[in-house]
Structures are given as structure tokens and as C-alpha cells.
N, C-alpha and C positions, 0 to 999 in steps of 0.2 A: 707457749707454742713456738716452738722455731720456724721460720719462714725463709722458701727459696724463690727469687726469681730467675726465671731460664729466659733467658733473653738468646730468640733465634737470628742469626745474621747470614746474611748473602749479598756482596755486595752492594751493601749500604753503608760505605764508610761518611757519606754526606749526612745523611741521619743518623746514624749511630750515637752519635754524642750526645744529643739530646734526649734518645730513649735511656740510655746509662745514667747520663746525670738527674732524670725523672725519677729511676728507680733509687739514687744514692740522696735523694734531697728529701724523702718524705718527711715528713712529720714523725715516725716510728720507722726506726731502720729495720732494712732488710737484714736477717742474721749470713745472709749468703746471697753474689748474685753473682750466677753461669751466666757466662757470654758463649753461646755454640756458635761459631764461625763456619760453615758448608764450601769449606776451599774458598773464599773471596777469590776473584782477579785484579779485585782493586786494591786500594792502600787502609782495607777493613782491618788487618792485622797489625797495621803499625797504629791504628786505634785504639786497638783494644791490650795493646802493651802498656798504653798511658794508661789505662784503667786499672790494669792489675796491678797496680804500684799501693793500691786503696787494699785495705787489709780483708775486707769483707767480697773481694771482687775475685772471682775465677775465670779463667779460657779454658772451653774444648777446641783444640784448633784441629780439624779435621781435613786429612788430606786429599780426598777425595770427595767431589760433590755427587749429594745422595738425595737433597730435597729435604724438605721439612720434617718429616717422619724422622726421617733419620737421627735427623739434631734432635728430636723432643726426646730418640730413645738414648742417644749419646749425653744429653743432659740429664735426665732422671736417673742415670747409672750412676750420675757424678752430685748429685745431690743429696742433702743429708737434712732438708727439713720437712715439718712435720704437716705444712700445708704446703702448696709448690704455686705459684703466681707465673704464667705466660704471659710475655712481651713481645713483638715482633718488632725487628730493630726499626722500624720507621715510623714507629705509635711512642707515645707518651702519656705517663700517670700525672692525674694528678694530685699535687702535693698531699693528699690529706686521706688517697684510697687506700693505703696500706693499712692507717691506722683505722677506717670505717667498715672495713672489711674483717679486720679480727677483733671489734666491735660486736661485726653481726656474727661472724664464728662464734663468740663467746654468748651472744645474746642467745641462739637457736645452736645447742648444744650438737643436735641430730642433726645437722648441714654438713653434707658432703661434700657439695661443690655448688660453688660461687657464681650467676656471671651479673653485671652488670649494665647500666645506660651508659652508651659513650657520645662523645661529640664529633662530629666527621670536620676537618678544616681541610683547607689547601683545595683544588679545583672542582671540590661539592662541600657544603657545610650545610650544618643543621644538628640537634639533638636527636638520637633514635634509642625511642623506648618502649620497649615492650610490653610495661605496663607502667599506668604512674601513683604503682604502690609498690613498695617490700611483698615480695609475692613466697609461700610456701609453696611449692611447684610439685611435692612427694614425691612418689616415686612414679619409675615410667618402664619398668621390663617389658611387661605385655606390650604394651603399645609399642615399643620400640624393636620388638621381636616379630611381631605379626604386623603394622603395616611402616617401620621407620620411622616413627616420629622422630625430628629433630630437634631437641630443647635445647636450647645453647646460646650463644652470639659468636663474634668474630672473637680470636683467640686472644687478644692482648683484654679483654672483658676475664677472660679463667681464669680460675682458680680451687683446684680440690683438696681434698685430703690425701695422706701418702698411701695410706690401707687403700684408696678408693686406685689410684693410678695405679699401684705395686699388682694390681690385677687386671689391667691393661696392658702395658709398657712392660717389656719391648713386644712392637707388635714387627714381624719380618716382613709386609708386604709395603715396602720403603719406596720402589718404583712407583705405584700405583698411588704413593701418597708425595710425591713432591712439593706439589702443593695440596691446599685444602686439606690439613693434616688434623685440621681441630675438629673434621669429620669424626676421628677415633678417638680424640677425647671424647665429644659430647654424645655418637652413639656408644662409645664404650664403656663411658661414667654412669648411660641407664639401665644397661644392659648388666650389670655386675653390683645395679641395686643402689645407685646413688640418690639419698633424698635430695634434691636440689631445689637451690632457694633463688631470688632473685633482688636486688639490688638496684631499685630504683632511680637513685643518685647518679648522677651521671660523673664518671671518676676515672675517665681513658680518652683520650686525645685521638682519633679514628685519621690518621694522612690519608688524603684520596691522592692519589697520581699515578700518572702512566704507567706506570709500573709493576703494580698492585692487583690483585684480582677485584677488589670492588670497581674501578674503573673501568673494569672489562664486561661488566656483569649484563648488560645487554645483549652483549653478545653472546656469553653463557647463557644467558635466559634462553636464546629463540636456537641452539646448536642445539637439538634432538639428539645428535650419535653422545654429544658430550655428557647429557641427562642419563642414556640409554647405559654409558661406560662407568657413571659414578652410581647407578643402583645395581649394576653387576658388582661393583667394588664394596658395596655396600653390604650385600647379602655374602660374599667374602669374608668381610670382616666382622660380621655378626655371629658367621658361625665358628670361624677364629677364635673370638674372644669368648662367646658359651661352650666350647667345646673346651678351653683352656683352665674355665671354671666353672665344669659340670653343671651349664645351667641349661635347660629346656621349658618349650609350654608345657604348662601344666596340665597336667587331666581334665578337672575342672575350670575348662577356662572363663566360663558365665561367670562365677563364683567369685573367681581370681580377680578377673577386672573387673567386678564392682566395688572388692577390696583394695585395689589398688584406685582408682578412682575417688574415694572415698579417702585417701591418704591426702590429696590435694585442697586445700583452705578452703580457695574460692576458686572453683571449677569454671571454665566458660562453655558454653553452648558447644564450641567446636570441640573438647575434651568428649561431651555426651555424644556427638557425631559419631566420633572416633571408635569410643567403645561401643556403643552401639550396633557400628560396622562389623566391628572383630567379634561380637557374640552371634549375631546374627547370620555372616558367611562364616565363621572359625568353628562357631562350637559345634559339634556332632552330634550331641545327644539333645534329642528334643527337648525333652523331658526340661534340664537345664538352658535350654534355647529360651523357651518359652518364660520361664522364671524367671530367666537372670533378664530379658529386656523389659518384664512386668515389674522387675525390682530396681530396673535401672531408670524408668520413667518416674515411678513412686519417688525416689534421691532426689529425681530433677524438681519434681514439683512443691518436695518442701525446701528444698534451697530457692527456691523462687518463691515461697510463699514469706522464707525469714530474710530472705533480701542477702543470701550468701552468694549470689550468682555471679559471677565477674561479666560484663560485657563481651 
């Protein structure tokens, strides 16, 4: 399998060199890694010249700045492998995730897309992990179509298939995604049917600083208009991406998500919420209203009775 990393950059010529030589030091080389530069003001570009001197190293150097979006869609034109890895220039892998990673590609044939546990350093630290197993996550349409489910992590954790992005990317609404661009990876990787797995191991270096949107994120938490502008943006680019690839709810939707449901290992209690939710306000026909939550409780109780139930 051929492997890309896109490495997005915006004036981060202070970090830069370290996410590059993260990417150039694994254990298992990269067969290719894009450096997208969004117009730097700084001395990002005289950095990223000492890189391209490395055989397996590319620049998009882009003349206008557009945001994040942009570079993911300016990278993915320019890349040519068969799994695509996201870096943000101020994160770092570590040594050994490239090759753990097309470990678990090879182990779990049907994995679409990737993410991982990272470690946060620099002005917050700690481990954050989602779960502390390799998790089958299935799939997530429904649930991602009727009430947004977000399955993912922060972007420098991605990683999917080409078939899976070649059906996302390029997405045109580039202003609206400056930042938080891994929004349209992670809801557009479930919405176009990505099984997604998870990755335990902690294999990405998470920078906090001023800089950064996770340093900000209190503040984002408690900004109502800012919540209120990213589920407008949301429901945008869900019907973007279905309309792109003639996907809608199904008829049957009781039916549907208990089969989608059902795709998932080890479900947790907040999954059954969820569906739940959406057959109970979504579906329309009684008839299947009634069934699909009598069949969705029956699921629950024998995953609870063989101890498949995740916390």
C-alpha cells in the first residue's frame, strides 16, 4: 500500500521541522510527504525548501491564504497514495505510528479510516483516549445523517483510504472551513459509508499553545452563535457530500439502524441512545417504529447478557 502524508502549514515555520522530520524518521517510510503551505507570512517557505531537497518530500505552495480546507483539498489533488495520513505542522508522530497503523490496515482488511490516541504536551499534557481498546467502530450513515454524530479525533490522529476521501475532497465550501476542516473528513468519511476503526495506542504528539484551536476551546465551548454557525455549516456539508454521492435516508429507517448498529463490535450505551432517538422521532411508520425499538432493546440485552457491551 502506498502511503501519503499531507502535512497542512500556516505560519508555523517554529514547528514545522519537527512535524516533517516526525514524518521522515518512522520506523516505515512514508512513500510521499506534501507539505501544503496557506501563503505563510513567515520564513515557513524557506523551510520547507530544506525539505524538498529529500526525495520523497513535496510543496503546494499556495499563494493565497484559504484555511485549512483548502490545503486538505490542494493536497489530496497532489497526492498519489493509497492511504492518505494528516499532520498539522505543529503535531508530531510518533516514531513507530506509520508502521502500527498499516499493521492494523492489514490486520482489519475492511478499515476505512483510521484515528488514534494522542498525547497533548506544551501548555496542557496528558493522554486522551477514547477508548483503551482497538475498537471496530462500523459504520455511522444514519446516525451521522439524522442527528451528526461526530466519530473522529483532532486531525494529525487521520488517516483513511483513497476510494473513501476521492468521495469527499474537494469539498468548495473553503471559507466556512478555515479552520476545523477535520469536521469534513470525519463527518464526510461516515457519511459516504466509511467502516471506521480505532487505534488505541497512543502514536501523535497533540502541541497545545496559543495558537491552536484546542487552547481556545473554552471559549468555543461556552460561544452559543459559534455552536449555532458550525451546525448550520454542518447540515451544509452533509448535504453536499450526499447529494455528491447520491446518498439519502432510507425508507426503512428502524430496519436500517439496527443494521447499522449492529455493524459496531462493542456498542456503548450512548450508541443505543442514539438510535433509539432516530427511530423513535425519525421513523414514520408505526408499524416499524414499534419493531425496530422492540428489536433494538432485545440487541441490547443480549450484549449485556454476553458481556459485549462497551462502558
Amino acid at each position: 500500500m502506498k502511503t501519503t502524508c499531507l502535512i497542512n502549514n500556516y505560519n508555523y515555520a517554529n514547528f514545522l521541522p519537527e512535524a516533517v522530520n516526525s514524518a521522515l524518521n518512522q520506523t516505515v517510510s512514508f512513500d510521499e510527504i506534501i507539505i501544503v503551505d496557506d501563503a505563510s507570512t513567515d520564513s515557513s517557505a524557506e523551510v520547507i525548501n530544506t525539505f524538498t531537497k529529500e526525495t520523497n518530500v513535496k510543496s503546494v505552495l499556495k499563494e493565497k491564504n484559504q484555511g485549512q480546507l483548502s490545503s486538505f483539498n490542494e493536497g489530496f489533488l497532489a497526492a498519489t497514495g493509497d492511504i492518505i495520513f494528516f499532520l498539522d505542522a505543529d503535531d508530531i508522530y510518533e516514531r513507530e505510528y506509520l508502521e502500527n497503523a498499516l499493521k492494523f490496515y492489514q490486520r482489519y482488511q475492511e478499515c476505512d479510516f483510521l484515528f488514534c490516541a494522542y498525547e497533548k504536551f506544551g501548555v496542557a499534557e496528558g493522554i486522551f483516549q477514547e477508548y483503551n481498546f482497538d475498537a471496530d467502530l462500523g459504520y455511522s450513515v444514519i446516525k451521522t445523517l439524522c442527528v451528526g454524530e461526530w466519530i473522529g479525533s483532532i486531525t494529525s490522529t487521520l488517516s483513511m483510504r483513497r476510494e473513501i476521501l476521492q468521495k469527499i475532497l474537494p469539498i468548495p465550501y473553503t471559507e466556512d472551513y478555515r479552520v476545523r476542516a477535520d469536521d469534513c473528513l470525519i463527518w464526510g468519511a461516515s457519511v459516504v459509508g466509511a467502516k471506521k476503526f480505532y487505534m488505541s495506542r497512543s502514536s501523535v504528539l497533540y502541541r497545545i499553545h496559543k495558537n491552536n484551536n484546542f487552547y481556545n476551546d473554552k471559549s468555543l465551548d461556552i460561544n452559543t452563535s459559534f455552536e449555532y454557525q458550525r451546525l448550520f455549516k454542518r447540515s451544509t456539508l452533509l448535504n453536499y457530500i450526499s447529494q455528491k454521492n447520491s446518498i439519502s435516508i432510507p425508507l426503512f429507517l428502524a430496519y436500517t439502524s439496527l443494521q447499522e448498529l449492529k455493524t459496531i463490535s462493542c456498542p456503548t450505551k450512548k450508541d443505543f441512545r442514539l438510535y433509539l432517538k432516530i427511530i423513535f422521532i425519525l421513523e414514520k411508520n408505526i408499524y416499524w417504529k414499534l419493531k425496530g425499538i422492540f428489536l433494538l432493546f432485545m440487541h441490547f440485552f443480549k450484549l449485556s447478557m454476553t458481556r459485549k457491551l462497551a462502558i
